[in-house]
N, C-alpha and C positions, 0 to 999 in steps of 0.2 A: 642324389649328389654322387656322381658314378667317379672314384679317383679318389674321395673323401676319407681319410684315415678316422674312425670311430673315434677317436679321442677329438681329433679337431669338433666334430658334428656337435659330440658334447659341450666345450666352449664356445661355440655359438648359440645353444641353447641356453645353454647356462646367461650369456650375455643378454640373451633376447628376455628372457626370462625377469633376470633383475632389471632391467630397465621398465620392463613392463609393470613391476613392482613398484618402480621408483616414482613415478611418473605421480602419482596422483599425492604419494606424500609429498615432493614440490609442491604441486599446486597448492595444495592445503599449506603450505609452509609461507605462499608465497601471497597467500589471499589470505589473510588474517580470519575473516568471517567465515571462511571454510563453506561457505555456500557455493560456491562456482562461477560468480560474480562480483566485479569488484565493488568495494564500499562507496557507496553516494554520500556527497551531503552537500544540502544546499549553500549556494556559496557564500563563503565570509562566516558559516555557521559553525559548530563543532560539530564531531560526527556524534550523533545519538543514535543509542538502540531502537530498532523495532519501529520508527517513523511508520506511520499511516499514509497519512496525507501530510500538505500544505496549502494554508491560506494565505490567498496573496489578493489582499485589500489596495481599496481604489487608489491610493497613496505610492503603492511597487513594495512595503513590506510585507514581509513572509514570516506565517510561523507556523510552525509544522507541531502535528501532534502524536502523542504514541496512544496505545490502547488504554494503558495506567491513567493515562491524562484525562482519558476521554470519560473513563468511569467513573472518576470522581466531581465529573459534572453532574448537575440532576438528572436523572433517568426518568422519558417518559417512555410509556408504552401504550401504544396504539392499535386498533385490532384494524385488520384487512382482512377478507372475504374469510371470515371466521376464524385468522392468526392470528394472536399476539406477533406483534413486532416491538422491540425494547431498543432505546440507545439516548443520546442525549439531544436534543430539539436544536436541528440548523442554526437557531438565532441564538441558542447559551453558546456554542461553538463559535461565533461568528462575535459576540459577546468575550467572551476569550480570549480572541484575536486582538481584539482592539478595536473590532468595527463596528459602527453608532447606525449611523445613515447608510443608506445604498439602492441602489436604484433595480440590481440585479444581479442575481446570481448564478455562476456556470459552473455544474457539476462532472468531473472528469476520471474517467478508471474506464472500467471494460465496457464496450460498446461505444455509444453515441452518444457525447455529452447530450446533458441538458440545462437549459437556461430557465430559473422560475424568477419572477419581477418580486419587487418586495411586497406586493398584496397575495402572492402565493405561497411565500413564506409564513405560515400561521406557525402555531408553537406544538403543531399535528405533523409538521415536515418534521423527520428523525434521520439520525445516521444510526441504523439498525447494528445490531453484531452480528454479521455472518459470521457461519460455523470453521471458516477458512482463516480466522482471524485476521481479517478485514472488515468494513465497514460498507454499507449499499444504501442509499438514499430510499426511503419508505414515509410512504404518504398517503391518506386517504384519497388525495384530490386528485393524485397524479396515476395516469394508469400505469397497472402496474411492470405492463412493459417495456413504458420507458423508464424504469428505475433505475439509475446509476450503482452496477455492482462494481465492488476493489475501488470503490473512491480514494484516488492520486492527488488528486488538487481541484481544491473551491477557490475560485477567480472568482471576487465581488467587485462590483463594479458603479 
């Protein structure tokens, strides 16, 4: 900056500087949940911490669950190619919901949903606890790379 009196160079740093500073306490100011994303919540719902998933039964109700929720349903654990896998069995979850009868169900998070009919749902289908604090669909019957990891939402149907 050729012409630049030292003191000016200074308050431009100075200026670039605190801005650069400022910038993320906004954000955090401005996002409550201070994660870098704004808060979801399903609509007409209250905002709850830490939501997992949401089931949405053949009827269009929804009810979403957190990890606390999930624990205090019965825990099965199931072994796969010589794992334990631990969580609560698809049908107490889906039992939970409110849902009786169903013809099918579509699991949704990272990858490729999957759809299991209700003769596939045995009390051996689990939502496992990944170690990411999320939940991933585990099952003897189903291979296991089509598991649903980060399970978002079970559509029964």
């Amino acid at each position: 900056m050729k012409g630049t009196s030292p003191g000016r160079r200074f308050r431009e740093w100075a200026l670039l500087l605190s801005l650069v500073c400022l910038f993320p306490v906004l954000g955090t100011a401005c996002n409550r949940n201070g994660s870098g994303t704004a808060p979801t919540t399903p609509t007409g719902s209250p905002a709850r911490e830490n939501v997992l998933f949401e089931v949405t039964a053949p009827d269009g109700r929804s009810v979403t669950f957190t990890a606390n929720e999930l624990r205090e349903l019965p825990l099965t654990t199931i072994m796969v190619e010589g794992k334990p896998e631990e969580g609560p069995a698809l049908v107490e979850v889906l039992r939970k919901a409110g849902v009786g009868e169903f013809e099918q169900v579509t699991l949704m998070g990272d990858g490729a949903p999957l759809t299991l009919t209700r003769e596939q749902v045995t009390s051996e289908v689990i939502l496992d606890f990944a170690n990411r604090g999320t939940v991933k669909l585990a099952a003897p019957n189903v291979p296991k790379n089509e598991w649903v990891k980060d399970v978002t939402k079970i559509k029964v149907d």
